[in-house]
N, C-alpha and C positions, 0 to 999 in steps of 0.2 A: 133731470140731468143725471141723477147717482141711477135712475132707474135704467136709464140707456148705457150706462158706464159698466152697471154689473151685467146687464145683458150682452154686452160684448164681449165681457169674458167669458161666459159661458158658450159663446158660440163660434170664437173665434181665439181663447187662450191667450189674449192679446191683454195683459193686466194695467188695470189704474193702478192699485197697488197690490203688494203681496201681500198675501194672509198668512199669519207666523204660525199654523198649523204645524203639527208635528206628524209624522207617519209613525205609528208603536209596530212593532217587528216580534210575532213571536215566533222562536225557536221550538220545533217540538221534536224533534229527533235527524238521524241520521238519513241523508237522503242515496240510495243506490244509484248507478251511474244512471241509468235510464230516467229514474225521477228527477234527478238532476238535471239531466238534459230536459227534459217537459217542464220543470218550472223554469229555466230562461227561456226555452222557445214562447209560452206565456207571457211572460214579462217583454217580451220586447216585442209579441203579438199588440200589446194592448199600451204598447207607448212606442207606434212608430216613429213619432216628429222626431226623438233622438235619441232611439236606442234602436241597436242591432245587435243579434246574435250572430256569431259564424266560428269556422272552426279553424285554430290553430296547422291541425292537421291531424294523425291518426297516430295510435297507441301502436307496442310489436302487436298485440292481438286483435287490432285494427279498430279498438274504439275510436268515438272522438275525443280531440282533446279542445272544448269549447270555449267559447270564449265572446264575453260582452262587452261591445264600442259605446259607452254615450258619448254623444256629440250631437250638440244644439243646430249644429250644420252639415250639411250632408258632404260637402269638400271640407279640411281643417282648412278657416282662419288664418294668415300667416299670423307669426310667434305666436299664435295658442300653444300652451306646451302639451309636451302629452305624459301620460303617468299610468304606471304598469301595477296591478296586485297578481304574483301568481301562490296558490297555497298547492299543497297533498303533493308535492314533491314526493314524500316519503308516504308508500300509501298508508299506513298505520298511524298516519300523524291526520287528523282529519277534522281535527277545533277550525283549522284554518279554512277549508272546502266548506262548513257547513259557516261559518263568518262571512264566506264571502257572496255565498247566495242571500244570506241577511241584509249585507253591504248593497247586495243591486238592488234589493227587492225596496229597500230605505232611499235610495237616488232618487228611483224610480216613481215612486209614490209621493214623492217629498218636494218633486220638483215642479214648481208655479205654483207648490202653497206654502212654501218655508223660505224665508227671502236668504238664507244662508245657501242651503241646499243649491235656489237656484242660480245663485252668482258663482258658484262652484262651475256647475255646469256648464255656463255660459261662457266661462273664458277656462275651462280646461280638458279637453279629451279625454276621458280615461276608460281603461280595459280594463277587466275583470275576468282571472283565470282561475276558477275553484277547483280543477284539479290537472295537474302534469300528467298523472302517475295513475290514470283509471283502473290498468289493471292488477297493478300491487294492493288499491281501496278495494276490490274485486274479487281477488285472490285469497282462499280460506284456506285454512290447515288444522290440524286437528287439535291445534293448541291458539287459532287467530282468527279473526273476523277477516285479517287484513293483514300484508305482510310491507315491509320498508321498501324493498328492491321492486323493479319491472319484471315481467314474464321473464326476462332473461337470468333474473337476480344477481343484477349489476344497482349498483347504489348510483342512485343518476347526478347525486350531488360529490361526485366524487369520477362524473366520465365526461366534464366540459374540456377543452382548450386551457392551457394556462398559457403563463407569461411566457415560456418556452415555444409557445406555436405562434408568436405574434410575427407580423413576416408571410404566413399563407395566407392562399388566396381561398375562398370560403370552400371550395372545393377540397380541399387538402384537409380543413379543418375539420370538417362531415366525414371525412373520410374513414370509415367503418366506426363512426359514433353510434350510441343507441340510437333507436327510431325519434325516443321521445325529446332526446338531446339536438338531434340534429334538425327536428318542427322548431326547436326554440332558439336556436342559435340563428337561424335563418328566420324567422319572428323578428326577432332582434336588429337585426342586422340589419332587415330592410325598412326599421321606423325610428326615428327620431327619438326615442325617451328620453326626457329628462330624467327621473325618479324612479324609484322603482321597490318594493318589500314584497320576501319571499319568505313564507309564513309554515314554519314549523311547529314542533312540540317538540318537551321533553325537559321542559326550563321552564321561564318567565324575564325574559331579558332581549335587550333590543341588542342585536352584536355584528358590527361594522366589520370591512375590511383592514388590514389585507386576512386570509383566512390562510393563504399558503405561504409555509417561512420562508425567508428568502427572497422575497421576491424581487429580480432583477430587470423591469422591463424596458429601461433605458440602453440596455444594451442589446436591446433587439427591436426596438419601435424609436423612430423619429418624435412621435407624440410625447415622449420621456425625456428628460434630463435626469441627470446623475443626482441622485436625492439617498440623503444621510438620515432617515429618517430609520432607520429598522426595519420592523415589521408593520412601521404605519404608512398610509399611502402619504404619496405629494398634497391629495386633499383630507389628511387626517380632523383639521378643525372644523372641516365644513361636516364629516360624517360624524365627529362628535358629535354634532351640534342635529343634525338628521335623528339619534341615535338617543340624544337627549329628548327631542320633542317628541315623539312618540311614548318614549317611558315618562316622560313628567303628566302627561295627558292620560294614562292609564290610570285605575282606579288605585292599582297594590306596586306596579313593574320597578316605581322608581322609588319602594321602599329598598329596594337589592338586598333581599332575599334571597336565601340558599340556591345552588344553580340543581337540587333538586336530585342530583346523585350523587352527586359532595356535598362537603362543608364549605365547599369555596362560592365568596361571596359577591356580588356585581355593586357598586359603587354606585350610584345612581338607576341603578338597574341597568346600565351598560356595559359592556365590554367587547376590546377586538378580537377579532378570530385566534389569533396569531396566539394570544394574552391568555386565552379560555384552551381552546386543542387546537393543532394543525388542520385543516380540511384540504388538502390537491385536488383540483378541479373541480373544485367548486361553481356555481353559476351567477353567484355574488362578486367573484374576484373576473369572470369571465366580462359581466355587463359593464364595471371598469376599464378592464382591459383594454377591451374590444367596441367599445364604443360608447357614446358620451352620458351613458345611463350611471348615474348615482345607486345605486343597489344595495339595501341591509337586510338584513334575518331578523324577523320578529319570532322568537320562542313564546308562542300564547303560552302551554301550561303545562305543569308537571306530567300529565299522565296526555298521552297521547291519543287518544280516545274515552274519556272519562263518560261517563254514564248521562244520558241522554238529557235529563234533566239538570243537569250543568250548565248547559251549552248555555241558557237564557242567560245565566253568571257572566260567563265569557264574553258575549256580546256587548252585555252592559258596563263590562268592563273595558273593551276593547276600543267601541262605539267612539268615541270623541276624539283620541288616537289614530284611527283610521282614516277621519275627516280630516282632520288638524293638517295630517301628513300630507294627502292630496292637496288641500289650499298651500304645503308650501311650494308648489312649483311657480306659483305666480312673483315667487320674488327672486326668483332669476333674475338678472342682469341678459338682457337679448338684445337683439338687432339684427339687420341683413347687413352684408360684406358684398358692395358692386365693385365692379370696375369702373375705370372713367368714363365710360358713355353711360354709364348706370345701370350696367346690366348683372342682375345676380350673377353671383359667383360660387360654385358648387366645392366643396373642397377645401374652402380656405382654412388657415392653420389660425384657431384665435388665442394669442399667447396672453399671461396675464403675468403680472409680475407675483417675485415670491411665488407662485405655483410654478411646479416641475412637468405639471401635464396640460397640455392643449386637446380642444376640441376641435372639433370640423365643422366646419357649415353644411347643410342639409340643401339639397338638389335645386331650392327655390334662394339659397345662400343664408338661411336663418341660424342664428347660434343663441343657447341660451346656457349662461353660467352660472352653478350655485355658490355661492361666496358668504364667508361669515360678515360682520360689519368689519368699516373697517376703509381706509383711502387702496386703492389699487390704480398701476398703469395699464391699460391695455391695447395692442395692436393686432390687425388681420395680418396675416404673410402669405403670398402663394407663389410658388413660381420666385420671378427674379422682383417682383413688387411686393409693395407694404402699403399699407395705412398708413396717417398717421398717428403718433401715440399717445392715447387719450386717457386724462384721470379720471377715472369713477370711485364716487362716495357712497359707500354702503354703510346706511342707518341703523336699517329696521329690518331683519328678517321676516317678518309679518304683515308686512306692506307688499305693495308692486313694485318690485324691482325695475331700474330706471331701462330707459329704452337706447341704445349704443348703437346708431350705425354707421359702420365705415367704408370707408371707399377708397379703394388701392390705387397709392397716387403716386408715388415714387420708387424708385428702383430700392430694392432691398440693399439695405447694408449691414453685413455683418462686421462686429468687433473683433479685432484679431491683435495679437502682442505681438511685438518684436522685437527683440531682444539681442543687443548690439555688445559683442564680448571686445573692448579694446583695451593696446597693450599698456601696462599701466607708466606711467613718466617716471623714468630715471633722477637719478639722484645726483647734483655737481655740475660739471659747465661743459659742454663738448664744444671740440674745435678742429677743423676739418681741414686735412691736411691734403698736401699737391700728392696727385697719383689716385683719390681717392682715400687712402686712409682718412680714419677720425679717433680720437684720443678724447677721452671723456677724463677732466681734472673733478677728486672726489677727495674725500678728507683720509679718505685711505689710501690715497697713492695715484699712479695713473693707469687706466682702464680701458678697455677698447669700448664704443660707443654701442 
């Protein structure tokens, strides 16, 4: 019977159980765009059942900018969530690009013999983008391997949409953006993420929104309410808490250690944008903004290209951090949002108490919230209907967040004051005389009423 049991796996992937095998990942140096592209075309050659390569879209100088789907299923699952790594924003910054071919190549290999690996896989979608910025990793000078800016030498974490453009319609917002800005805003826009790290150099610290001072989006998006927070968003404690698990799970990040060109130091190994410099138009404060993705900056390391026999440091320092952070989309708080005949509802507004930002449902009516522990009320809104308003109890960050769905059942009521100024009551005895007069008697004499 064991002998018919392991022959099944062998022939059909189909497991009695999982073998806690490990995949080992070596690092041996810097990959060029074109080797880059040939080891995911590989990689997702030799593990069709659930991976795919394809491409974001193209560079100004018309690379690709590639990009790997696993998924255990060929349609997403509803509320599977999904979860975004994109690194080489800045192409001279390149720990992150060559982490993230490590990252597939470890999935990939790891999954139906590591039972971690493959419960990952199984209930979560995730993309893999090792580099934004081909032609800036591409581009030499007489003093660089690789320079920060695009062909155009425009800094791309510095040419997204802010809170100031919320209000257009996607067309407005692309409008005359970089090539590479405007593949990933429209990336963005048309998938569901939950989560999401965009992985530079030049530090070692995990650092949260908001990245742009000021930032006012309540008065330009319905998704905002008037929030007193500063320069921290409505969902400050949940990015803490995002911001913290990745640096506690790193080998040194949450020693907070020098930020590597000062003396200024990160507290856990984190800090907000706002806290550390200004960044405008950023792509961390844009995935916020603009749509229901959680978004932080991982700083892998001081030197943004450090010497090839590093990289294997980096990895293994990185490694459990990278994992950790994908497993946490699973404890979202999700559900669908129908109508009364029970039919999804695209669009709907899911408000949560004490939070100042709302998310939206997705085309099939799916919503998934990250929340710290903690009791919350929540309702759907769309239109002149609501749900009604439901309490959820969040435990455990590290568990499956509980499953919420609601159904729009009654006419929306909003709270409104009203405030009634009346005259205030006189003082003494009035007495009302033929003709109409009246004479009010008072300790001070007599009065007209």
């Amino acid at each position: 019977m064991l002998t018919a049991c392991l022959l099944l796996v062998l022939v059909t992937h189909t497991q009695c159980f999982t073998v806690n095998t490990e995949h080992t990942v070596q690092l041996h140096g810097y990959h060029s765009h074109s080797a880059l592209v040939d080891s995911l075309d590989s990689l997702a050659r030799d593990h069709t059942s659930f991976l795919t390569k394809y491409d974001i879209g193209t560079s100004t100088e018309g690379r690709s900018i590639p990009a790997l789907r696993f998924a255990t299923n060929q349609s997403r699952p509803l509320l599977r969530p999904m979860v975004k790594y994109v690194a080489n924003m800045h192409g001279d910054e390149a720990v992150g690009r060559e982490l993230m071919i490590a990252l597939s190549e470890y999935l990939a290999k790891s999954y139906g013999k590591n039972e971690r690996i493959t419960n990952l896989l199984d209930t979560t979608e995730i993309h893999i983008v090792p580099t934004m910025n081909p032609d800036g990793f591409e581009k030499k000078t007489l003093f660089s391997q690789s320079v920060r800016a695009n062909a155009n030498n425009k800094d791309l974490n510095r040419a997204f949409p802010t809170w100031k453009d919320l209000g257009q319609d996607r067309s407005e917002l692309t409008n005359g953006r970089e090539k590479e800005v405007t593949e990933m805003v429209n990336w963005i826009l048309d998938n569901p993420f939950v989560l999401s790290i965009n992985f530079h150099d030049g530090a070692v610290v995990a650092n949260y929104p908001w990245d742009d001072k000021d930032s006012k989006p309540w008065t330009k998006s319905p998704l905002f309410r008037d929030h007193e927070g500063g320069n921290y968003t409505p969902d400050h404690e949940e990015f803490v808490s995002l911001a913290t698990l990745y640096s506690t799970q790193h080998n040194n990040m949450f020693r907070g250690t020098s930020s590597c060109v000062d003396s200024s130091q990160f507290k856990n190994g984190i800090t907000n944008g706002v806290d550390w410099y200004v960044v405008t138009g950023g792509m961390q404060d844009f995935n916020y903004l603009f749509s229901n993705c959680m978004e932080i900056t991982i700083e892998l390391s001081c030197q943004k290209k450090p010497k090839e026999e590093k990289l294997q440091g980096e990895w293994e320092n990185n490694k459990e951090s990278l994992i950790s952070f994908l497993e946490r989309a699973k404890s979202a708080v999700k559900g669908i949002v129908t109508d009364e005949n029970g039919n999804p509802v695209k669009d709907a507004i899911i408000e949560v108490s004490d939070r100042s930002k709302d998310v939206v449902t997705t085309d099939r009516g799916e919503y998934w919230r990250i929340l710290v522990p903690g009791k919350y009320r929540m309702k759907a809104i769309k239109g002149n209907t609501q749900s009604d308003e439901v309490e959820v109890n969040i435990s455990d960050t590290g568990t499956e967040g509980p499953t919420v769905n609601l159904q729009l059942n009654r006419e929306y009521a909003t709270t409104t004051t009203t405030t009634t100024t009346e005259e205030p009551e006189k003082d003494g005895i009035s007495v009302q005389l033929p003709l109409g007069f009246c004479l009010r008697l008072t300790w001070g004499g007599l009065a007209g009423c």
